[in-house]
PALUM-249955 format. One line per field, with one value per residue: residue in three letters; x, y, z of N, C-alpha, C in turn. Coordinates in Angstrom, 1 decimal, m for minus. Each point is the difference from the previous one (the first is absolute). Layout:
<robas>
residuo: [ALA, ...]
n.X: [X, ...]
n.Y: [Y, ...]
n.Z: [Z, ...]
ca.X: [X, ...]
ca.Y: [Y, ...]
ca.Z: [Z, ...]
c.X: [X, ...]
c.Y: [Y, ...]
c.Z: [Z, ...]
</robas>
This chain:
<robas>
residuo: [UNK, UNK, UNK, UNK, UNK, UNK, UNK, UNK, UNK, UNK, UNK, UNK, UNK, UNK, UNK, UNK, UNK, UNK, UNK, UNK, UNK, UNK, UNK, UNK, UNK, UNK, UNK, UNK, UNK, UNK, UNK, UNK, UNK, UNK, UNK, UNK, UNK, UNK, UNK, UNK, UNK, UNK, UNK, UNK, UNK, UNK, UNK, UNK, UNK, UNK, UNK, UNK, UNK, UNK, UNK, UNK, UNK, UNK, UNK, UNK, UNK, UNK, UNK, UNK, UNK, UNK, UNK, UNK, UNK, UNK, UNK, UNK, UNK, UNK, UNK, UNK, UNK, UNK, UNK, UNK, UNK, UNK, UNK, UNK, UNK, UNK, UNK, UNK, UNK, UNK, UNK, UNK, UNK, UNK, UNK, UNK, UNK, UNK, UNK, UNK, UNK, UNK, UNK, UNK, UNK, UNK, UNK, UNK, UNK, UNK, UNK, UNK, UNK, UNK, UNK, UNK, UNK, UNK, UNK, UNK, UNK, UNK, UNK, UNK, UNK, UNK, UNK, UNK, UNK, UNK, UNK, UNK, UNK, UNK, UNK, UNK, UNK, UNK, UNK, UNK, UNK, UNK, UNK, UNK, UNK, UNK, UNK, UNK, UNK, UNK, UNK, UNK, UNK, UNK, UNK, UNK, UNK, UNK, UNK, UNK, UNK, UNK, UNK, UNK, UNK, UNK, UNK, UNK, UNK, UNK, UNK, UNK, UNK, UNK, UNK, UNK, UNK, UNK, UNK, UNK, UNK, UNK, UNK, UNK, UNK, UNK, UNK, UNK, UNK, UNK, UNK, UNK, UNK, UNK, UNK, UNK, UNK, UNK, UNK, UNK, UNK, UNK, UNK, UNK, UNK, UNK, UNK, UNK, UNK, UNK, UNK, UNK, UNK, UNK, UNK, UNK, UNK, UNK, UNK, UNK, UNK, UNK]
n.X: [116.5, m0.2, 1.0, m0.1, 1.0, m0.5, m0.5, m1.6, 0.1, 0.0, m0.6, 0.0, m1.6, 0.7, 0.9, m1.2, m0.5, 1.3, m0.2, m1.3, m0.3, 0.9, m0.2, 0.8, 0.5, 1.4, 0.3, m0.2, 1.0, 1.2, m0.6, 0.6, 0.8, 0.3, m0.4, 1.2, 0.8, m0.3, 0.3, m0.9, 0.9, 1.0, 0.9, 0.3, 0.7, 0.9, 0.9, m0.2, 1.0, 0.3, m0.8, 0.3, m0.7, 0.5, m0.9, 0.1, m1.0, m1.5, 0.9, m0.1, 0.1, 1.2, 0.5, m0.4, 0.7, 0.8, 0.0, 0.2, 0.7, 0.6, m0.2, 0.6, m1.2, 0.7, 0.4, m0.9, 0.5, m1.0, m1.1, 1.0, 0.6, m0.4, m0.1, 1.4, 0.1, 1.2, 0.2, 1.0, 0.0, 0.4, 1.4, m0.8, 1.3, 0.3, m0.9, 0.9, m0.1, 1.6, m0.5, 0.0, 1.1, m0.5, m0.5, 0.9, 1.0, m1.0, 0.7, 1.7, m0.3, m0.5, 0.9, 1.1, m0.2, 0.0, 1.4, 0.4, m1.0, 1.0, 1.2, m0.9, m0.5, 0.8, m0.7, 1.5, 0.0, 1.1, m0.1, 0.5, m0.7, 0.4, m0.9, 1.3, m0.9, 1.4, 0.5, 1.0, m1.5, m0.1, 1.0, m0.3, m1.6, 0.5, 0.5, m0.6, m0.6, 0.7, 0.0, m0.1, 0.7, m0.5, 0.9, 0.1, m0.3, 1.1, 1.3, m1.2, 0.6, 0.4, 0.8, m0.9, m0.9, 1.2, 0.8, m1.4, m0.6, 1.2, 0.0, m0.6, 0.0, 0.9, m1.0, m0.8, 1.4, 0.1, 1.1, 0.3, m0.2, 0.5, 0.6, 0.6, m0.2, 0.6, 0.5, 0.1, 0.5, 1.7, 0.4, m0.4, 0.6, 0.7, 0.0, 0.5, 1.0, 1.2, m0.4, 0.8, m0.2, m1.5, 0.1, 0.7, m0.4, m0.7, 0.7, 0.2, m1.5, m0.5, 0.7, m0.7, m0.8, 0.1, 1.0, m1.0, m0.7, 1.2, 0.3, m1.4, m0.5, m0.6, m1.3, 0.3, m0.4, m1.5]
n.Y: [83.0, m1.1, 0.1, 0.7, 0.2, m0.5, 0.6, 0.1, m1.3, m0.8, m1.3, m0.5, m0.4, 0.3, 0.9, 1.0, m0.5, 0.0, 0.2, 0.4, 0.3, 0.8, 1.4, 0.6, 1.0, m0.1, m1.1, 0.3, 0.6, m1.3, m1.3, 0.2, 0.3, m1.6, m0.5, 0.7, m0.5, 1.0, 0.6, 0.9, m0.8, m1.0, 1.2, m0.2, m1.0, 0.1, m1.2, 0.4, m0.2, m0.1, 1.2, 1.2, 1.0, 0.9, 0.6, 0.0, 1.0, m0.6, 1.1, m1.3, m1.2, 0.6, 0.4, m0.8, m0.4, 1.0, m0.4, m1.2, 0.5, 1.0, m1.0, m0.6, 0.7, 1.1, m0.3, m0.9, 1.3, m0.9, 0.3, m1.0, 1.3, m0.2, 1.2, m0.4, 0.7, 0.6, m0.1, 0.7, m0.7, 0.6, m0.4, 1.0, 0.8, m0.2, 0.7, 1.0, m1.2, m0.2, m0.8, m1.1, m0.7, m0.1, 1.6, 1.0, m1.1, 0.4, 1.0, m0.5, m0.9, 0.2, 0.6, m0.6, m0.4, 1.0, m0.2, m1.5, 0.2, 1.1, m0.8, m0.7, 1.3, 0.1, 1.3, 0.7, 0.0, 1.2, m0.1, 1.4, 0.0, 1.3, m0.3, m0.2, m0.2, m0.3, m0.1, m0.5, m0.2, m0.2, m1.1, 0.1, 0.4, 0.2, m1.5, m0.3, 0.1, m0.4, m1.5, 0.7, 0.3, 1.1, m0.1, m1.6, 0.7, 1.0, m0.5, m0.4, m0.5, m1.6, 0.5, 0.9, m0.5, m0.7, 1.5, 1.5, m1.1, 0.1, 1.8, 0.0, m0.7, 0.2, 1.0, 0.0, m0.7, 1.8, 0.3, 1.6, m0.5, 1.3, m0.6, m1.0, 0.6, 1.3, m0.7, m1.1, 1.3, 0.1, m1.0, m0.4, 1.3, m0.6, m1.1, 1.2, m0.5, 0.1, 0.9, 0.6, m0.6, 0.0, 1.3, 0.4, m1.1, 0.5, 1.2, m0.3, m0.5, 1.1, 0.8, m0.5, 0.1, 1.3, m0.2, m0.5, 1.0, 0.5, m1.0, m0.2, m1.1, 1.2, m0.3, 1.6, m0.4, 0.8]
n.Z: [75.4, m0.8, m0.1, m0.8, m0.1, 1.1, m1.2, 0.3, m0.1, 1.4, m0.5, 0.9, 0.0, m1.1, 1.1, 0.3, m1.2, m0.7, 1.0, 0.2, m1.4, 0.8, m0.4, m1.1, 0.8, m0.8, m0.2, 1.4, 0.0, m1.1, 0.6, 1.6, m0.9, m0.1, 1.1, 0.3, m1.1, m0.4, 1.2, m0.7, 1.5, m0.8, 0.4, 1.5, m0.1, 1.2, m0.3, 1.4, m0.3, 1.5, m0.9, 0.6, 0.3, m1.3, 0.4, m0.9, 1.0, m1.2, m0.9, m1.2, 0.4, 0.6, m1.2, m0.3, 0.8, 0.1, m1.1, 0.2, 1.3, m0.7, m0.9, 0.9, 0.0, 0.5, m1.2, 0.0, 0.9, 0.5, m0.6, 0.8, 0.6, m1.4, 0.6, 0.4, 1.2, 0.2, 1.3, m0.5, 1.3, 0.0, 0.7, m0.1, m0.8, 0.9, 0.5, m0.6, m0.4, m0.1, m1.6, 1.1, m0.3, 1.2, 0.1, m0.4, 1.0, 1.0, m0.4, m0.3, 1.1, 0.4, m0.5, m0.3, 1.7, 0.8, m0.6, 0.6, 0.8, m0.5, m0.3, 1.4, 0.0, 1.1, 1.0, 0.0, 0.9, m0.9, 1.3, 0.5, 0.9, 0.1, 0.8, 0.3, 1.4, 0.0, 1.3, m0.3, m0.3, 1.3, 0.3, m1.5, 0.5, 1.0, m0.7, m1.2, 0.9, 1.0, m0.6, m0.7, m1.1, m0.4, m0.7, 0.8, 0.8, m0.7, 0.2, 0.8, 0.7, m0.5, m0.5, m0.2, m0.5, m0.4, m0.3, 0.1, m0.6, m0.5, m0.3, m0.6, m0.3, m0.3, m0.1, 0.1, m0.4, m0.1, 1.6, m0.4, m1.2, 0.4, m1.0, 1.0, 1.1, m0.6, m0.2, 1.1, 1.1, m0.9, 0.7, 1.7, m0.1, m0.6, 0.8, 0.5, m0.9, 1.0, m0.8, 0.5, 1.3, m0.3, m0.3, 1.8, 0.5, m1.0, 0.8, 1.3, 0.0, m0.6, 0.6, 1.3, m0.5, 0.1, 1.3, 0.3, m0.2, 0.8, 1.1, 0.0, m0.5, 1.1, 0.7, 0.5, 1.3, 0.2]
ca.X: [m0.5, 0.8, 0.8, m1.2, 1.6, 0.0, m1.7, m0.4, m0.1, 1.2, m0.4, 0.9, m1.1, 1.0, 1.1, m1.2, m0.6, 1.1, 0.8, m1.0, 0.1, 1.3, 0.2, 0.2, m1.0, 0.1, m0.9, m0.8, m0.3, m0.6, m1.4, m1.0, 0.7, m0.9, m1.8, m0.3, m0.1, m1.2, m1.1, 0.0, m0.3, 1.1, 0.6, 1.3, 0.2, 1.2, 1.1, 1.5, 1.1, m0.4, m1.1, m0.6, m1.1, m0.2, m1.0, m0.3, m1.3, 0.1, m0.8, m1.4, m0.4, m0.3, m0.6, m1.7, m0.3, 0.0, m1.0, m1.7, 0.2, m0.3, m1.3, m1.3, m0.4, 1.2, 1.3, m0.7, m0.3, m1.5, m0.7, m0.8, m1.1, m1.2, m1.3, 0.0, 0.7, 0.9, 0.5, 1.4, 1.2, 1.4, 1.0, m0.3, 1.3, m0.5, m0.1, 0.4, 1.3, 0.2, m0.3, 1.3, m0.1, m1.1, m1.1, 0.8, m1.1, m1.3, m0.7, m0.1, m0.7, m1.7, m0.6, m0.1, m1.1, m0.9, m0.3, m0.6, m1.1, m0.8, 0.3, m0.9, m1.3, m0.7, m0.6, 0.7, 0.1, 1.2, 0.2, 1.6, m0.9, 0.0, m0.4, 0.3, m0.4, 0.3, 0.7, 1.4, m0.5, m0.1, 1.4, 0.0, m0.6, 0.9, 1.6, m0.7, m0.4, 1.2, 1.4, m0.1, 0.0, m1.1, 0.3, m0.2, m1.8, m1.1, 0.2, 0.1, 0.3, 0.1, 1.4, m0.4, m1.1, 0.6, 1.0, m0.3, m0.9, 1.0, 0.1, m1.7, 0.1, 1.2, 0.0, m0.8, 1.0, 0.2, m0.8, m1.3, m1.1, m0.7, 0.4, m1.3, m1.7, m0.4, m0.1, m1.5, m1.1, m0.2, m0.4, m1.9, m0.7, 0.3, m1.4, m1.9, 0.1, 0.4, 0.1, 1.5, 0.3, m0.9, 0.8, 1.7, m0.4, m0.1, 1.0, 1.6, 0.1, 0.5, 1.6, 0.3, m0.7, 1.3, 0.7, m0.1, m0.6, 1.3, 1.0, m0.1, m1.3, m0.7, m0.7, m0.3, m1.5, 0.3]
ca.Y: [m0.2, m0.8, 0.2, m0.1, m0.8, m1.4, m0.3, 0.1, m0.8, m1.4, m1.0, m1.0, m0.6, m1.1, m0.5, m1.0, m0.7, m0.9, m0.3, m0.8, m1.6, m0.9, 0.2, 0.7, 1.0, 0.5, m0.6, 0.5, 1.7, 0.2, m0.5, 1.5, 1.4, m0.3, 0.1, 1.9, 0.5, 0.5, m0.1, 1.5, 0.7, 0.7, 0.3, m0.8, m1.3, m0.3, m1.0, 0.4, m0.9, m1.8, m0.3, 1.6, 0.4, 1.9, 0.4, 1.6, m0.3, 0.9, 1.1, 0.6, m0.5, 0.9, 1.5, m0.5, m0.1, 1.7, 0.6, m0.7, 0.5, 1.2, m0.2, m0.3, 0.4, m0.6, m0.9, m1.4, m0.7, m0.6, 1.3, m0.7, 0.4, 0.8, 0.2, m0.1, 0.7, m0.5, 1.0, m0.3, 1.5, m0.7, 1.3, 0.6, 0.9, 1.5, 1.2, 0.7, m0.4, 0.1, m1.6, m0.7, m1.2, m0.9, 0.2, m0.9, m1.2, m0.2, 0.8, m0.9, m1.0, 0.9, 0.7, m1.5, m0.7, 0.7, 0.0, m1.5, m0.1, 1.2, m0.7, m1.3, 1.0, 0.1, 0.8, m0.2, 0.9, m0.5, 1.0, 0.4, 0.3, 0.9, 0.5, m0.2, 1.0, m0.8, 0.9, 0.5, 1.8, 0.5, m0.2, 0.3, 1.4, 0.4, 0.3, 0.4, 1.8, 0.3, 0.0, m0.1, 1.4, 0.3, m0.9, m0.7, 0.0, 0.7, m1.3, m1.4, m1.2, m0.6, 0.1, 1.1, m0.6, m1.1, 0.2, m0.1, m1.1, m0.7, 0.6, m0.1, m1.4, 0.2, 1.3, m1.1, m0.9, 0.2, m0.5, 0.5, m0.5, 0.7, 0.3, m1.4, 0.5, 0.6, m1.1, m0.7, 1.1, 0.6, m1.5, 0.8, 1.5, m0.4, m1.0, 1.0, 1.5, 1.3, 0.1, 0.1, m1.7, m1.3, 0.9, m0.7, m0.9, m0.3, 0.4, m1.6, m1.3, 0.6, 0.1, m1.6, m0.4, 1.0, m0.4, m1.6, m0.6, 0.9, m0.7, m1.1, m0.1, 0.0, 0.7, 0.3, 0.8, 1.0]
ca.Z: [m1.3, m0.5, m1.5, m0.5, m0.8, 0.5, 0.1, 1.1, 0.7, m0.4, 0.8, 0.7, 0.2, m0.4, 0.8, 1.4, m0.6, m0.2, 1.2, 0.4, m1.1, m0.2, m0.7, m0.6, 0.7, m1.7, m0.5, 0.3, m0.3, m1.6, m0.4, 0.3, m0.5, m1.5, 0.7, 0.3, m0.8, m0.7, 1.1, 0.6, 1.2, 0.3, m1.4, 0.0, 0.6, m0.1, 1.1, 0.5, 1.5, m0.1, m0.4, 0.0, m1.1, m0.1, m0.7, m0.6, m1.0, m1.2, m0.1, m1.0, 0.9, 1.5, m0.8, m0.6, 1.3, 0.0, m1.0, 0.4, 1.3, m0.2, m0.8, 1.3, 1.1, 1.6, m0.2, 0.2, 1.0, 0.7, 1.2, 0.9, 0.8, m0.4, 0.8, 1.8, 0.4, 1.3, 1.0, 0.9, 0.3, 0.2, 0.4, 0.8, 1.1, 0.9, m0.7, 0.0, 0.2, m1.3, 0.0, m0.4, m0.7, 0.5, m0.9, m1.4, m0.7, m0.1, m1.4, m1.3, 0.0, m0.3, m1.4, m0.8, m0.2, m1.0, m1.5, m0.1, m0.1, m1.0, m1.3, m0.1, 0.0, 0.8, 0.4, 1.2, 0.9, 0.5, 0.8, 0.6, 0.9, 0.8, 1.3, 1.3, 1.1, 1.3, 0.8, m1.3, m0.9, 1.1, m0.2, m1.3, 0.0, 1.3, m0.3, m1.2, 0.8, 0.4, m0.7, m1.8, m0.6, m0.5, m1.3, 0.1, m0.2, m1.2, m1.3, 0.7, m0.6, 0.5, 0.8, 1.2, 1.0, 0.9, 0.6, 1.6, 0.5, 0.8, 0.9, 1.4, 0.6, 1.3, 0.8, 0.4, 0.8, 1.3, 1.4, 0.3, m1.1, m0.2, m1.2, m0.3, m0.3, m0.9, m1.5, 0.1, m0.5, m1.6, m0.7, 0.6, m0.8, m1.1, m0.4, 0.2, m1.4, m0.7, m1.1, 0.2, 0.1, m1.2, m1.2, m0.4, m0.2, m1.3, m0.9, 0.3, m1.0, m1.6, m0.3, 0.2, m1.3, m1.4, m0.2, 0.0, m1.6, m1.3, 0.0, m0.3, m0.1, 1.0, m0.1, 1.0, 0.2, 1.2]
c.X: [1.0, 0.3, m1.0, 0.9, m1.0, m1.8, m0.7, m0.3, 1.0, m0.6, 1.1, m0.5, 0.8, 0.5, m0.7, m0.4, 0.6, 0.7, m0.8, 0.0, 1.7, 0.3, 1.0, m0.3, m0.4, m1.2, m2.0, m0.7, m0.5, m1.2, m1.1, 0.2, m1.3, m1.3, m0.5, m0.2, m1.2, m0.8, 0.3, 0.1, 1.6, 0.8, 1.5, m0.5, 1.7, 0.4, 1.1, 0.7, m0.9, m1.8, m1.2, m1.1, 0.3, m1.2, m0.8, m1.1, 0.1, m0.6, m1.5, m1.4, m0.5, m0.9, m1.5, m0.5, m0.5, m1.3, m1.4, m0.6, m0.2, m1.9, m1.0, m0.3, 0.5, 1.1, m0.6, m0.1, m0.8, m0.1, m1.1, m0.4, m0.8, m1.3, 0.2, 0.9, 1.2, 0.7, 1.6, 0.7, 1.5, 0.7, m0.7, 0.9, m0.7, 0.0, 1.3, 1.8, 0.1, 0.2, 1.7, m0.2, m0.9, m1.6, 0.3, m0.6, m0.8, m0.7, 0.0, m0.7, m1.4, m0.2, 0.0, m1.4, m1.1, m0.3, m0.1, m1.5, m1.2, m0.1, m0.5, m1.3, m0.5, m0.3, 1.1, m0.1, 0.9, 0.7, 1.3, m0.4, 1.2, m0.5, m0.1, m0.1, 0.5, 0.7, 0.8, m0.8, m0.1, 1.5, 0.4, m0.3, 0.7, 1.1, m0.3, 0.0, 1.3, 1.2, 0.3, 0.2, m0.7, 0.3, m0.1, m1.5, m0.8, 0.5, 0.0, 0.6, m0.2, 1.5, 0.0, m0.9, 0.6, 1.0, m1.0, m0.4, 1.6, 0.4, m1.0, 0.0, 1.3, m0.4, m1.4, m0.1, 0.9, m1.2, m1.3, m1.2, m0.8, 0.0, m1.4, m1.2, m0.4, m0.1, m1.3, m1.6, m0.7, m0.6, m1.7, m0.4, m0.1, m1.2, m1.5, m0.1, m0.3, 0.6, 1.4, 0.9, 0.1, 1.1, 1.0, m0.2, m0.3, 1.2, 0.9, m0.6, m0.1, 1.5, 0.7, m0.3, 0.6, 0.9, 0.4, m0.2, 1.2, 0.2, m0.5, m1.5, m1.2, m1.4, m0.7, m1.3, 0.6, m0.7]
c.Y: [m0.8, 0.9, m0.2, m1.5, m1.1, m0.1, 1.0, m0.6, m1.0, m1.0, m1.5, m1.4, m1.3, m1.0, m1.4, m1.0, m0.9, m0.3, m1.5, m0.9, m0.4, 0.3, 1.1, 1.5, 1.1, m0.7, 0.2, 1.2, 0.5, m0.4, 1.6, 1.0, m0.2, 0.3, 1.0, 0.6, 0.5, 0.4, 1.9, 0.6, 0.4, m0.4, m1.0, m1.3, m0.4, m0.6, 0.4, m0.9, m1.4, m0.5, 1.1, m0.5, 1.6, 0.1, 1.6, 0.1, 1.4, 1.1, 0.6, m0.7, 1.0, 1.3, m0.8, m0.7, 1.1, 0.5, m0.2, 0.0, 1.2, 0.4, m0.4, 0.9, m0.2, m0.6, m1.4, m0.2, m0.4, 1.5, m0.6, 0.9, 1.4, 0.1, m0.1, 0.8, m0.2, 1.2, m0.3, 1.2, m0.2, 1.6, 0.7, 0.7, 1.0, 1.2, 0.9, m0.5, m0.7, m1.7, m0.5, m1.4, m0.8, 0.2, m0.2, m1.2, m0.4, 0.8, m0.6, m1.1, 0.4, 0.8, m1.5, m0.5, 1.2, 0.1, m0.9, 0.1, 1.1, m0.9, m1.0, 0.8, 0.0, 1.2, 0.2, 1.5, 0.0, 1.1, m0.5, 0.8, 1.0, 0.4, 0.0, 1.3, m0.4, 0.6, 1.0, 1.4, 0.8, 1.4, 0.9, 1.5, 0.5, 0.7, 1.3, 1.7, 0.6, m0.2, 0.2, 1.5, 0.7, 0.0, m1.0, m0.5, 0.1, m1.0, m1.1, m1.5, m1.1, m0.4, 1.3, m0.7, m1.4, 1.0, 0.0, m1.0, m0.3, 0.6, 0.1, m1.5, 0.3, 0.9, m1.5, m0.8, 0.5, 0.0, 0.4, m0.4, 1.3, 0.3, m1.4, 0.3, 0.9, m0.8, m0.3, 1.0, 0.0, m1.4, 0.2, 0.5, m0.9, m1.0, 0.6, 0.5, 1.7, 0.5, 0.8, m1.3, m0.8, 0.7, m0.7, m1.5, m0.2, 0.4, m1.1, m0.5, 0.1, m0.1, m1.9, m0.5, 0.0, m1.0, m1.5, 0.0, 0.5, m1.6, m1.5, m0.2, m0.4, 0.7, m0.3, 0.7, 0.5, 0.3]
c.Z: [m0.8, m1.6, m1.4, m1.3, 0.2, 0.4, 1.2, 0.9, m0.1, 0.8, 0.0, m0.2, m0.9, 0.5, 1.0, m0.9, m0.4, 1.2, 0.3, m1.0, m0.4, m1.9, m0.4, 0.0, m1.2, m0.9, 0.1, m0.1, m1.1, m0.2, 0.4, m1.1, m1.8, 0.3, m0.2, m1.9, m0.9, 1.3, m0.1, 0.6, m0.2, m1.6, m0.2, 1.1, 0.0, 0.9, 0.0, 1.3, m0.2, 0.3, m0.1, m1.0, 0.4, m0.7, m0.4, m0.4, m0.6, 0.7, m0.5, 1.6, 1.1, m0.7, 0.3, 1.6, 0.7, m0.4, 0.7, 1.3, m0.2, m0.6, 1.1, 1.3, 1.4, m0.7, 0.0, 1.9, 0.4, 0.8, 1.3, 1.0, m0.4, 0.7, 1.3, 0.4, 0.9, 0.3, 0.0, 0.9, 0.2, 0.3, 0.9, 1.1, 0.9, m0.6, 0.7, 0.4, m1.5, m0.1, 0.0, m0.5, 0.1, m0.5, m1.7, m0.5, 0.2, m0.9, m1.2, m0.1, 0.1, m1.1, m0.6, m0.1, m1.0, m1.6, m0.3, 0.0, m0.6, m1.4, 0.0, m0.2, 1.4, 0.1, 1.2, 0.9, 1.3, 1.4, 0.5, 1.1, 0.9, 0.8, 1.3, 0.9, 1.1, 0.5, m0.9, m0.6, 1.3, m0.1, m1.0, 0.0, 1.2, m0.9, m1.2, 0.5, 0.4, m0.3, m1.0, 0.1, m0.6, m1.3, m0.1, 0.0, m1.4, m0.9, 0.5, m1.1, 0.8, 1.4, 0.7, 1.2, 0.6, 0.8, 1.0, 0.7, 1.1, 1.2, 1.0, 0.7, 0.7, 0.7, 0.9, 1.3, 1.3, 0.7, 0.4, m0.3, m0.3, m1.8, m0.8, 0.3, m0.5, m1.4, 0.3, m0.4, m1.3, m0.6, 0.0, m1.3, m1.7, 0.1, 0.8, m1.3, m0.1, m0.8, m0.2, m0.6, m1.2, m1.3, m0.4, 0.1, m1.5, m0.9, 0.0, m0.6, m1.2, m0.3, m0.3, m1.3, m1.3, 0.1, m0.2, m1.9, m0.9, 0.5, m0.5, m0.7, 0.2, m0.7, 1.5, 0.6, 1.9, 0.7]
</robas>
């Protein structure tokens, strides 16, 4: 942010103009500085060095600018998409693990777009889609039953439900596989919807949710 000492603005456009007509870059600045005089947009016009323009706009100016943006329905934006609707999804972190940088900014960038086109009137419909059934909730409900404490259980979190997801996935990966097809089972039993299953399944993606919406600005579905 430039010094307020030295205007809010500083144009050069002098320098370029008298270069080109083989002129006086000072000289030039003054012809622009008089042009400017009596114009409401700014309160100061100033030459500085070897041809600057500092320029300060008015205050009474930006107040009644303000004013009249404020006085128009949306601020004056065009409500171009009045009456039509749009879908965005964006981020979409797995459920029961916790978002890193990479969902982040796909969150800040999709909420953006989102309040870009609520302020043109569109009709937006904005999902953070949770619902993943993929191997990993197999993996999740295994670990979720057996690895977890029964305090852990009763205050589920997000950093509870990644610690077992980690431990069951390593438990998984031994030889026997006898740890991996009990997951797959629990995975089966979850998309026949059982209702055990589908519970904790809603609860990870609930908790996933909570915590997505303390960290960023999401509006999340399930």
């Amino acid at each position: 942010m430039r010094r307020r000492i030295f205007g809010d603005y500083q144009c050069n456009d002098a320098l370029k103009f008298a270069k080109k007509a083989k002129a006086n870059p000072r000289e030039v600045g003054a012809k622009v500085a008089e042009a400017l005089k009596g114009n409401d947009v700014f309160e100061k016009v100033e030459i500085a060095g070897p041809g600057f323009l500092n320029l300060t706009v008015s205050g009474g100016w930006l107040d009644s600018q303000l004013s009249t943006l404020d006085s128009k329905p949306s601020c004056g934006i065009p409500q171009k998409g009045t009456g039509k609707k749009i879908v965005i999804d964006y981020s979409s972190p797995n459920a029961a693990k916790q978002m890193h940088i990479g969902h982040i900014r796909s969150t800040v960038i999709g909420c953006a777009i989102d309040r870009i086109f609520r302020s043109l009137g569109y009709d937006v419909i904005a999902d953070n889609h949770l619902g993943d059934w993929g191997t990993q909730f197999g993996i999740l409900i295994k670990g979720y039953r057996e690895l977890l404490t029964d305090d852990e259980r009763e205050n589920l979190t997000v950093a509870n439900l990644e610690k077992c997801y980690v431990l069951s996935a390593a438990k998984a990966k031994e030889e026997d596989g006898v740890w991996k097809d009990a997951c797959k089972q629990e995975l089966v039993k979850l998309q026949q919807g059982d209702k055990d299953n589908l519970a904790l399944w809603k609860r990870s993606a609930s908790s996933t949710s909570r915590s997505a919406s303390s960290t960023a600005c999401t509006r999340s579905s399930a």
